[in-house]
FIKOLZA-1660 file (N, C-alpha, C; in steps of 0.1 Angstrom, whole numbers, plus 5000, padded with zeros to 4 digits):
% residues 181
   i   px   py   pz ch aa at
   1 5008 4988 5000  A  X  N
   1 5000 5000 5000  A  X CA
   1 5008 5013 5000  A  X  C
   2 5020 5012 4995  A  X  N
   2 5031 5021 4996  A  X CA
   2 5023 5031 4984  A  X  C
   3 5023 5044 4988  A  X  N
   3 5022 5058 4976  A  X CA
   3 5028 5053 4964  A  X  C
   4 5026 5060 4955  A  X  N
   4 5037 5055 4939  A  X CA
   4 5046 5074 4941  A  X  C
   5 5052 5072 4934  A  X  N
   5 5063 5086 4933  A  X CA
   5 5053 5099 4929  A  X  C
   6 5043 5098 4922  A  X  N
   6 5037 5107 4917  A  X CA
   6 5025 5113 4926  A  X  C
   7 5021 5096 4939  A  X  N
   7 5009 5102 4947  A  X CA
   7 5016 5111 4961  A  X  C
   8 5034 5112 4965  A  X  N
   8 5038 5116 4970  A  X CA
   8 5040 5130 4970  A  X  C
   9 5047 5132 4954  A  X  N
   9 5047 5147 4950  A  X CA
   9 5034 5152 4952  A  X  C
  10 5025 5150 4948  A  X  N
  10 5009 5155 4945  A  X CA
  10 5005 5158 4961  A  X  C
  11 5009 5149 4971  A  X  N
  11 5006 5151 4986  A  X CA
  11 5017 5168 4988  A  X  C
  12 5029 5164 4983  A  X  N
  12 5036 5175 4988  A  X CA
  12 5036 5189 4983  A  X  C
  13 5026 5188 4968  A  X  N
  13 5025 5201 4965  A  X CA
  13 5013 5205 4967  A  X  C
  14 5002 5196 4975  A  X  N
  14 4988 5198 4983  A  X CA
  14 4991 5207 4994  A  X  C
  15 5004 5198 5001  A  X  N
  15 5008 5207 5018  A  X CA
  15 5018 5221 5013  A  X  C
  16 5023 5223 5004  A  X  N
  16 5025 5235 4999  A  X CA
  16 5015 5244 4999  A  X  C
  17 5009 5241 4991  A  X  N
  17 4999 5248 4984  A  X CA
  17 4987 5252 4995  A  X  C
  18 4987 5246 5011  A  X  N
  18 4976 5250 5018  A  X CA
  18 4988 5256 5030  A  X  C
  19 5001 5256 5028  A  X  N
  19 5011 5259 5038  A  X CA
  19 5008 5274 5043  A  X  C
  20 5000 5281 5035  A  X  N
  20 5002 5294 5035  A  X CA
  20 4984 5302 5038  A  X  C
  21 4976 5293 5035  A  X  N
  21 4962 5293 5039  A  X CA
  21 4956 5293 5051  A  X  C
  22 4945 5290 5055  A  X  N
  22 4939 5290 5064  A  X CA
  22 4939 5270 5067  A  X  C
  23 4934 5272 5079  A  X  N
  23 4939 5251 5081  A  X CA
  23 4929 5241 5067  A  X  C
  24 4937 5233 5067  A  X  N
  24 4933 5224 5055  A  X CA
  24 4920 5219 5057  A  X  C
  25 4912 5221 5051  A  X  N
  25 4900 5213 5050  A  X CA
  25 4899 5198 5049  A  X  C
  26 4892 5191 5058  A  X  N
  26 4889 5177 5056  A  X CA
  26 4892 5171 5043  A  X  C
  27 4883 5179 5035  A  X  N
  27 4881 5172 5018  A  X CA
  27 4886 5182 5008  A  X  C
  28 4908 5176 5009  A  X  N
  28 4916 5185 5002  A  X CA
  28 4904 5186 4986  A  X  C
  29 4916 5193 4980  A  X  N
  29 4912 5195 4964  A  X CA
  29 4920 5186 4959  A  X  C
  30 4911 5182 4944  A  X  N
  30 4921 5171 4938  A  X CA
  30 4933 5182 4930  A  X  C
  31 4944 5178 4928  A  X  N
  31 4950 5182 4921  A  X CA
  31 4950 5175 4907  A  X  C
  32 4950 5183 4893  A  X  N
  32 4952 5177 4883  A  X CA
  32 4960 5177 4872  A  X  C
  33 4972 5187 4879  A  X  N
  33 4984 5188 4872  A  X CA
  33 4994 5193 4876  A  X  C
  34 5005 5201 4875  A  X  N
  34 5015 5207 4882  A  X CA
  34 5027 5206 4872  A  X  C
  35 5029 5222 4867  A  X  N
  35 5039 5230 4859  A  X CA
  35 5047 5237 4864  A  X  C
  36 5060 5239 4860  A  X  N
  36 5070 5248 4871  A  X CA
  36 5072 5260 4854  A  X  C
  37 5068 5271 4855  A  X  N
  37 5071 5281 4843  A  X CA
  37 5082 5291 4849  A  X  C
  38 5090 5296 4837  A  X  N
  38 5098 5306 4844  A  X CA
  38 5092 5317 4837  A  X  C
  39 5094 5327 4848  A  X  N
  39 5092 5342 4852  A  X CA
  39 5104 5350 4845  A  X  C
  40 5101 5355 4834  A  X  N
  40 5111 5368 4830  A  X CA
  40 5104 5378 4835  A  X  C
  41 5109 5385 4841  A  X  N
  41 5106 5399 4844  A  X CA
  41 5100 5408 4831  A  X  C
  42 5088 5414 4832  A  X  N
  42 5084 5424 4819  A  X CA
  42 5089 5440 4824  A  X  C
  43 5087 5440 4838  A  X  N
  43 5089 5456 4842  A  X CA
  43 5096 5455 4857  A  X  C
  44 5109 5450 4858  A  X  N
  44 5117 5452 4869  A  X CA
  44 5108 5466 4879  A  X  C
  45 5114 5477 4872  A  X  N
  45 5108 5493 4882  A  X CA
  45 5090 5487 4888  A  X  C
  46 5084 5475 4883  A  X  N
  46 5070 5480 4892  A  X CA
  46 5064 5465 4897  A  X  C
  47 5079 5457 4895  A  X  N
  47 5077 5440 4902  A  X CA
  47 5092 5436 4903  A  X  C
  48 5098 5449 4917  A  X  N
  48 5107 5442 4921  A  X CA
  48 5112 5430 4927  A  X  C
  49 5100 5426 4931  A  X  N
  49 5097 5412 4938  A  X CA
  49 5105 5399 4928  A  X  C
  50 5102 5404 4912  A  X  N
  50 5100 5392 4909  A  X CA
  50 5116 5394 4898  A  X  C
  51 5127 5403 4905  A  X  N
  51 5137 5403 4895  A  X CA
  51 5144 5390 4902  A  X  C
  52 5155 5390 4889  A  X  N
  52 5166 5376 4891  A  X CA
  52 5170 5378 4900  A  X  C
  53 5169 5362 4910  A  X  N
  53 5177 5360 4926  A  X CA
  53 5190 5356 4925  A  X  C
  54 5196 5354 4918  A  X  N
  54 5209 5350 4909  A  X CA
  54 5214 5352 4899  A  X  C
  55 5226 5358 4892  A  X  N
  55 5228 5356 4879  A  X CA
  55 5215 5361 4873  A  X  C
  56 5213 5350 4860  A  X  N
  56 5206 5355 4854  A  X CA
  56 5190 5344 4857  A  X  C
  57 5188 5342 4866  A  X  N
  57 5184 5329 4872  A  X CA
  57 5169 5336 4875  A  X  C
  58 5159 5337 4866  A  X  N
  58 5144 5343 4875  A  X CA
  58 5142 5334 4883  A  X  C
  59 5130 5336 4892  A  X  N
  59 5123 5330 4900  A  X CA
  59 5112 5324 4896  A  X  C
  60 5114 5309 4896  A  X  N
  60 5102 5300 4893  A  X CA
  60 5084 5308 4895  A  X  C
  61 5077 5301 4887  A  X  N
  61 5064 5303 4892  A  X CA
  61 5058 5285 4893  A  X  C
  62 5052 5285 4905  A  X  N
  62 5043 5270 4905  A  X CA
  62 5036 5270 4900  A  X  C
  63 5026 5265 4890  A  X  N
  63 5012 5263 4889  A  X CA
  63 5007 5245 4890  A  X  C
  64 4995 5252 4901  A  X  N
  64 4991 5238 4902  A  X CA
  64 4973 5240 4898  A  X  C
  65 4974 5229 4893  A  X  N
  65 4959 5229 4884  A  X CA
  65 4953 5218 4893  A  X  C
  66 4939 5221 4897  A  X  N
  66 4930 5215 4903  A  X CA
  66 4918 5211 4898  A  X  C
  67 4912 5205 4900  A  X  N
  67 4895 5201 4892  A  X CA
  67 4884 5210 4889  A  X  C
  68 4893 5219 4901  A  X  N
  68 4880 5231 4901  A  X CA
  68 4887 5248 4902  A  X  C
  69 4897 5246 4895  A  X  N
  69 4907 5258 4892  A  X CA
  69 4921 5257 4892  A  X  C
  70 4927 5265 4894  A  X  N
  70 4943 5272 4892  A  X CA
  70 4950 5277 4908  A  X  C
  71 4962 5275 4911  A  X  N
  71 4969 5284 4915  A  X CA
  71 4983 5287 4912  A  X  C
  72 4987 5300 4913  A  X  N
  72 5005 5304 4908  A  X CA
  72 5009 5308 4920  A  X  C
  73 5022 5301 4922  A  X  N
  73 5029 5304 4936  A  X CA
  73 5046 5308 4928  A  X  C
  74 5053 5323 4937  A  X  N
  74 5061 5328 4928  A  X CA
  74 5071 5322 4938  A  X  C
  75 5078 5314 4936  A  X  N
  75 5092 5306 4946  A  X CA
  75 5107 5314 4940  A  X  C
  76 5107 5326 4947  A  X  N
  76 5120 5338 4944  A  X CA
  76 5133 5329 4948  A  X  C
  77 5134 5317 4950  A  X  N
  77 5149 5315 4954  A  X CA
  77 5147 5312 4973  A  X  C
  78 5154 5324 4973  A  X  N
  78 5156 5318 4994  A  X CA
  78 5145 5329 5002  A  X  C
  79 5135 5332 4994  A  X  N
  79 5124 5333 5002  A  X CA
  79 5113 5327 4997  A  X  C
  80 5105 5332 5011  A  X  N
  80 5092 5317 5011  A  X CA
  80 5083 5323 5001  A  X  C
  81 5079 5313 4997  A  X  N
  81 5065 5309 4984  A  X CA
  81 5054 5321 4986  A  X  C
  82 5051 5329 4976  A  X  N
  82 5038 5336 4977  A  X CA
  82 5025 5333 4963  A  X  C
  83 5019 5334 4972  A  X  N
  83 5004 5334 4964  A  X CA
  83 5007 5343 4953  A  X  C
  84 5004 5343 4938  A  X  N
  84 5005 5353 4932  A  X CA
  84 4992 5350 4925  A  X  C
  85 4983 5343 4922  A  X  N
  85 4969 5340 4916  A  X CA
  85 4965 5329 4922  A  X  C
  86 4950 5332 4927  A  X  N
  86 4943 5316 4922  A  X CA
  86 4933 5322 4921  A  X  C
  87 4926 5311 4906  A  X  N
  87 4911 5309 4902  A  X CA
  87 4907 5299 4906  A  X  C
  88 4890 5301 4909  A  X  N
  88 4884 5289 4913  A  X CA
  88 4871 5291 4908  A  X  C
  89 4871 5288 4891  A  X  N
  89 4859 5288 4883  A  X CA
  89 4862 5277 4874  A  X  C
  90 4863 5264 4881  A  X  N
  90 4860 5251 4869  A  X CA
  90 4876 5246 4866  A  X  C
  91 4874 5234 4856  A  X  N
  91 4887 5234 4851  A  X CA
  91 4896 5240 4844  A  X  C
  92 4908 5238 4842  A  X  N
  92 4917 5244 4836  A  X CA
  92 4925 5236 4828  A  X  C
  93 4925 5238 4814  A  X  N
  93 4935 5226 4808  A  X CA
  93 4944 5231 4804  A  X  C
  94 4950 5243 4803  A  X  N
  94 4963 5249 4801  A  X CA
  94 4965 5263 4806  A  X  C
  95 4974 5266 4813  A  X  N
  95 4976 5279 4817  A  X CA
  95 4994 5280 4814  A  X  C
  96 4999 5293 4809  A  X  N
  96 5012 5291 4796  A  X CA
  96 5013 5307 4806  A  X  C
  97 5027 5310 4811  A  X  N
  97 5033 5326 4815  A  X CA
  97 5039 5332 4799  A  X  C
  98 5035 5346 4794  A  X  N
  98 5033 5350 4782  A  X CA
  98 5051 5355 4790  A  X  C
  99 5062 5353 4779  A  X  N
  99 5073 5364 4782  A  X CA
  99 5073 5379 4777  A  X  C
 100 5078 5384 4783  A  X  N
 100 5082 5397 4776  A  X CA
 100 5084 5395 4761  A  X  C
 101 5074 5406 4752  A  X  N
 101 5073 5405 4740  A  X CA
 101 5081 5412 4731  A  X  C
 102 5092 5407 4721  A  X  N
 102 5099 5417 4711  A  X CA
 102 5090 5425 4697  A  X  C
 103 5090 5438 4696  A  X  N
 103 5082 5442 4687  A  X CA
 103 5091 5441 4670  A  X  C
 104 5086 5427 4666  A  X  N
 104 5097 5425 4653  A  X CA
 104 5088 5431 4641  A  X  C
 105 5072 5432 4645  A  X  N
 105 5064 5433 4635  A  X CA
 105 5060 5446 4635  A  X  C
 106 5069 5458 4640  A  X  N
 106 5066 5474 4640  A  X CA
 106 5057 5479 4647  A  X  C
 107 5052 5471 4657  A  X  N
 107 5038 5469 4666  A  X CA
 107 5038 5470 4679  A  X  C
 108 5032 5483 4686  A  X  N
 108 5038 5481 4700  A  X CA
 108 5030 5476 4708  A  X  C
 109 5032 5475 4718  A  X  N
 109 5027 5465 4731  A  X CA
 109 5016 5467 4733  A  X  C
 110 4998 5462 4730  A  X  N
 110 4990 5472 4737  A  X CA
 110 4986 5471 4748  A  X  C
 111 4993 5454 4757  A  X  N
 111 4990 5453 4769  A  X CA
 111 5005 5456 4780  A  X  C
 112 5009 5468 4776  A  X  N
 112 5027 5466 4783  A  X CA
 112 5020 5467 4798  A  X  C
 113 5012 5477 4800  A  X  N
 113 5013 5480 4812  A  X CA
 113 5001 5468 4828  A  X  C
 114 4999 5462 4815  A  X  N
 114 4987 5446 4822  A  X CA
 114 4998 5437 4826  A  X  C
 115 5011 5438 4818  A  X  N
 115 5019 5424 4818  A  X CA
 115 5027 5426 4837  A  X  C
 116 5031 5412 4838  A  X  N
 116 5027 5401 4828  A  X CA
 116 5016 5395 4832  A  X  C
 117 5015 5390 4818  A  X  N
 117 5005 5381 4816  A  X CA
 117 5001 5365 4814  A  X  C
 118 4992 5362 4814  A  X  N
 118 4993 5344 4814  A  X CA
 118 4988 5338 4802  A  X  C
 119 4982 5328 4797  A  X  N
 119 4971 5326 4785  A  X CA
 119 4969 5313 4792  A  X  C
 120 4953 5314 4794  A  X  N
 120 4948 5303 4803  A  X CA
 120 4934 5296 4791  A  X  C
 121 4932 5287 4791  A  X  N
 121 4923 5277 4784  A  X CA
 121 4916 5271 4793  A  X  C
 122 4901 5270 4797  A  X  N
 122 4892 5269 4806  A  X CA
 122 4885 5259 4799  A  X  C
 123 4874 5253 4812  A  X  N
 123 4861 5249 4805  A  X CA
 123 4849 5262 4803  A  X  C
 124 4856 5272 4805  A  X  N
 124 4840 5284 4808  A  X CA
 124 4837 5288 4796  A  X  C
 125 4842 5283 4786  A  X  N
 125 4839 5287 4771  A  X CA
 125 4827 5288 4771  A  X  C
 126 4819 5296 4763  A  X  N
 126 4802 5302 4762  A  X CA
 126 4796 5289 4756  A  X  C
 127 4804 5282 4746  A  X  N
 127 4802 5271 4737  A  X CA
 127 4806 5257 4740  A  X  C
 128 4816 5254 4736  A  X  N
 128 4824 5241 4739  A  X CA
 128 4831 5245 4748  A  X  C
 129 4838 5230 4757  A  X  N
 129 4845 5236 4766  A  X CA
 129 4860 5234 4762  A  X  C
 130 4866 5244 4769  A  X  N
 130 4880 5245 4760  A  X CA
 130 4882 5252 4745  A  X  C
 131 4873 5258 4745  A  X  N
 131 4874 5261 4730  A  X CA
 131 4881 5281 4729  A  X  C
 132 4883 5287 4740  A  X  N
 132 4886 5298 4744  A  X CA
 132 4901 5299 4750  A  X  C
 133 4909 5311 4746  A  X  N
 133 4918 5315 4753  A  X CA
 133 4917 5326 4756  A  X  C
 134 4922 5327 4772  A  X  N
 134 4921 5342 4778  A  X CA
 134 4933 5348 4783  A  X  C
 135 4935 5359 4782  A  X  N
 135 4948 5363 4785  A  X CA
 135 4943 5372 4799  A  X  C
 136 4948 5368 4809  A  X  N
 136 4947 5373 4822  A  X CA
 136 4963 5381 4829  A  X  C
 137 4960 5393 4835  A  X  N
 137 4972 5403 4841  A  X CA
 137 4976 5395 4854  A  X  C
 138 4987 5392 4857  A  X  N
 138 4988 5384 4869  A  X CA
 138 4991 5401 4880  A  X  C
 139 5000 5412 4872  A  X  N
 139 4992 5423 4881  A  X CA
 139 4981 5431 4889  A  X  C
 140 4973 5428 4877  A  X  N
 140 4956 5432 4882  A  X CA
 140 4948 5422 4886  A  X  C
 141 4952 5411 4876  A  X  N
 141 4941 5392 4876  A  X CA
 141 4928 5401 4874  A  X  C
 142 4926 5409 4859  A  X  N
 142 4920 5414 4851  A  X CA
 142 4920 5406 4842  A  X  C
 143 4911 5398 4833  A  X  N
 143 4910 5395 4820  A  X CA
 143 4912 5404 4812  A  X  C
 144 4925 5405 4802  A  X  N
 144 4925 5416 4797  A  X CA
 144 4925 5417 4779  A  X  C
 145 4919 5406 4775  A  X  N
 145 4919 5402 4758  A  X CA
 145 4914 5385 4758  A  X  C
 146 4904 5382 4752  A  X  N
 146 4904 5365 4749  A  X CA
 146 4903 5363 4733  A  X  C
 147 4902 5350 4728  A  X  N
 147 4904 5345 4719  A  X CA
 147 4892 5330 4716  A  X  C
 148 4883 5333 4712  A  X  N
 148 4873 5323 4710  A  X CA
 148 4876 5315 4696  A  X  C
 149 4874 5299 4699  A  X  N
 149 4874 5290 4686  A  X CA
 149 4865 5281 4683  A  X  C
 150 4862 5276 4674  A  X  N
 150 4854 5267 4670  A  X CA
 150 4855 5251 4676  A  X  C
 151 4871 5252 4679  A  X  N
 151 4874 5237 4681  A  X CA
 151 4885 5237 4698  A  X  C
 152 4883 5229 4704  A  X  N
 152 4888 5225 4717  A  X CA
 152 4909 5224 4715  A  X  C
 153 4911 5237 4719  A  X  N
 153 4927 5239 4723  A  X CA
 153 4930 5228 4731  A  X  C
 154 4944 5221 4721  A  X  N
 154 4952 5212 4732  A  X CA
 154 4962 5217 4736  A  X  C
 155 4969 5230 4731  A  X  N
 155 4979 5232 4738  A  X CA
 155 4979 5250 4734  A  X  C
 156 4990 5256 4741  A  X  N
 156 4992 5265 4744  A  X CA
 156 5010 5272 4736  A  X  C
 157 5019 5275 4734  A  X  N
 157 5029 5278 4734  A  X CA
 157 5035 5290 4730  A  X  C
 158 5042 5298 4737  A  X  N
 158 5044 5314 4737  A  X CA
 158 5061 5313 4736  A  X  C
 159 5065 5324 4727  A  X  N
 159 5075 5330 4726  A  X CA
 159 5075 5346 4730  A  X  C
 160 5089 5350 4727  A  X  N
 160 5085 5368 4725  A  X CA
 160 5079 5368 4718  A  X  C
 161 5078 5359 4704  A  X  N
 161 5071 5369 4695  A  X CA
 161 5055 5369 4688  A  X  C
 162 5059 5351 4692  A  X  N
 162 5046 5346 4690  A  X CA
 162 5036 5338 4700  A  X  C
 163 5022 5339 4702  A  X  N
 163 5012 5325 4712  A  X CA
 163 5011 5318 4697  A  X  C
 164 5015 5305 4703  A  X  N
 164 5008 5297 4691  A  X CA
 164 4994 5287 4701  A  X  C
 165 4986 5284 4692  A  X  N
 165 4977 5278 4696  A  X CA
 165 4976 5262 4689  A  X  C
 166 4972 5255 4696  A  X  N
 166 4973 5238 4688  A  X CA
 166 4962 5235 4688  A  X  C
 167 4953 5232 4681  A  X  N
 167 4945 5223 4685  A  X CA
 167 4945 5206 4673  A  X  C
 168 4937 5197 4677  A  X  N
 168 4942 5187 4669  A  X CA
 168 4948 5185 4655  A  X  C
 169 4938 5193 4644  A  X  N
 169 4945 5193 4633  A  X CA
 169 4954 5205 4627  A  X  C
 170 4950 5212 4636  A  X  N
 170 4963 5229 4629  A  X CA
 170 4962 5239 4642  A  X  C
 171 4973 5248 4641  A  X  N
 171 4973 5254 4647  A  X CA
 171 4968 5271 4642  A  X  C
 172 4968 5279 4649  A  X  N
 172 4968 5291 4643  A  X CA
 172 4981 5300 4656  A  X  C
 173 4987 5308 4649  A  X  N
 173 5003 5317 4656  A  X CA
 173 4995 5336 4656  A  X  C
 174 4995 5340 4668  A  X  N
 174 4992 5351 4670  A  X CA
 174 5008 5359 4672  A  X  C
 175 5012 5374 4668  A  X  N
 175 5015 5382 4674  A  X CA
 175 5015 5380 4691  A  X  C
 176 5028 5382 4697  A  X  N
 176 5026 5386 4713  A  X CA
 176 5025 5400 4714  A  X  C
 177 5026 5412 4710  A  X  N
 177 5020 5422 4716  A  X CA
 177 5006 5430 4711  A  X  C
 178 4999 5421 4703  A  X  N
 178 4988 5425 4700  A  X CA
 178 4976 5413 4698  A  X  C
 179 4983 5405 4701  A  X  N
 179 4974 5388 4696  A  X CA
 179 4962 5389 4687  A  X  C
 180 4972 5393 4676  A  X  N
 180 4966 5391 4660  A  X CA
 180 4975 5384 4652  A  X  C
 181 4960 5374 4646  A  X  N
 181 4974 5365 4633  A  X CA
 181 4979 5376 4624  A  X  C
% end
């Protein structure tokens, strides 16, 4: 009756994740995923918090995905873990940290001052579920631009310059500072 490796971690980033809350409830949350994204800094001068603790070394973000939402925990190195988001409206099948964007296409930022930002894929779509991407401010945790589709996003993937979107048979590639193809 020994745990397997995976039901251990999942215990350990449960007692993380309520380390900093109010006492654990009887009937934890299921967890149903767990991503470690790195944090480039978009604006050092107005999230000193979140510059490099080393070198050039940013500070991890945790996201742990639950049945019934999201949370981001910013782990700066040799200080303790903070809350920096959680949603609790349903599932979440991808949540992607947007980096700082390069303007290669003559186009400037129209969300510089929202960033950074995340791109999260939900079941809350109006339609199908999963068929929306939303770009949320982890400064404000303002929805600040979405992206509706016809067909259910399997994945997510951001550069500077580009979000690409996947879904089973093609994808479509947005602009990062204005998320237009």
């Amino acid at each position: 009756n020994d745990k397997s490796v995976m039901e251990s971690v999942v215990d350990f980033f449960s007692d993380v994740a309520y380390s900093h809350n109010a006492p654990k409830p009887d009937d934890k949350e299921k967890i149903t995923w767990v991503r470690f994204e790195q944090c480039d800094v978009n604006d050092l001068n107005s999230n000193p918090d979140m510059s490099p603790t080393s070198g050039n070394l940013y500070p991890l973000l945790l996201v742990i995905g639950y049945t019934n939402g999201v949370q981001i925990w910013l782990i700066p190195g040799s200080v303790e873990a903070q809350e920096v988001m959680s949603m609790r409206q349903g599932p979440i099948r991808i949540l992607r940290v947007l980096p700082q964007p390069k303007d290669v296409f003559g186009r400037s930022d129209m969300f510089v001052t929202k960033r950074p930002l995340v791109a999260i894929c939900d079941a809350s779509s109006a339609g199908q579920p999963y068929c929306c991407v939303k770009f949320v401010s982890l400064r404000t945790g303002d929805e600040v631009h979405n992206i509706t589709f016809s067909h259910p996003v399997t994945d997510i993937k951001c550069s500077e310059r580009l979000v690409v979107v996947a879904f089973s048979e093609r994808i479509a590639a947005f602009d990062s500072c204005q998320f237009r193809q």
